[in-house]
N, C-alpha and C positions, 0 to 999 in steps of 0.2 A: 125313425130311429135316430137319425143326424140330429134333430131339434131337440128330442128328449136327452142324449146325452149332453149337447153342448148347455141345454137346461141348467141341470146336476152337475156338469164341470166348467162350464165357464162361467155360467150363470153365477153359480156359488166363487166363484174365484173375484170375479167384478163388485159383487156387494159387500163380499168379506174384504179385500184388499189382497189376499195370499195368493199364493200360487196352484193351480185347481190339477196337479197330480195326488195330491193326502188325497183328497178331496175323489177324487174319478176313484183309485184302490178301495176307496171305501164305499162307491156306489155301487148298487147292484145293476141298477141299468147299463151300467158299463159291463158288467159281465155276461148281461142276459143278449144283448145289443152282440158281443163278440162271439157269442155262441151261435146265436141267429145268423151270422155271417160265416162263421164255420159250416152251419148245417148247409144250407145255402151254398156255399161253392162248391163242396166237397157232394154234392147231390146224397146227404145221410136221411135218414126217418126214421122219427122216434119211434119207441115200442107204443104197439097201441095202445097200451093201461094210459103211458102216461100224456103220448098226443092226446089221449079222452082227459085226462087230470086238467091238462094245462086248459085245452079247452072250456070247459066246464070251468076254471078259474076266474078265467079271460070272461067270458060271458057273466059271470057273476059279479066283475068290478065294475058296470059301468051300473046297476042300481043301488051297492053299494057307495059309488060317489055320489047318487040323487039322495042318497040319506043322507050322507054327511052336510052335503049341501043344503038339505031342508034343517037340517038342527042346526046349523052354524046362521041360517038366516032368521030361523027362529029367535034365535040371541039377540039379536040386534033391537037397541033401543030405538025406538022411533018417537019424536018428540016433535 
């Protein structure tokens, strides 16, 4: 979670030259990241509908990035 946001706020702050608060208010990992750490200390648990949603999400992005990944390689000219 530490890597992903400093990704999206620092990361973005370093390449663009600005200052990475605009930048973090408008990330969602920043809010997904501060909620996790809420649920987390406060010992909360979601309702099951949506622990099954998120889940079920969660499992679904990572063949989602092997397609983007295969059509973005597909692109590529090779000479």
């Amino acid at each position: 979670m530490i890597i992903s946001v400093a990704q999206f706020t620092l990361g973005v702050a370093i390449l663009s030259g600005h200052s990475a608060i605009g930048g973090a208010l408008r990330s969602p990992v920043v809010y997904a990241g501060l909620l996790s750490v809420l649920l987390i200390a406060f010992d909360w648990q979601l309702p099951a509908w949506l622990q099954n949603t998120v889940s079920m999400l969660g499992n679904l992005s990572i063949p989602l990035m092997l397609l983007a990944l295969g059509v973005s390689l597909a692109g590529i000219n090779r000479k």
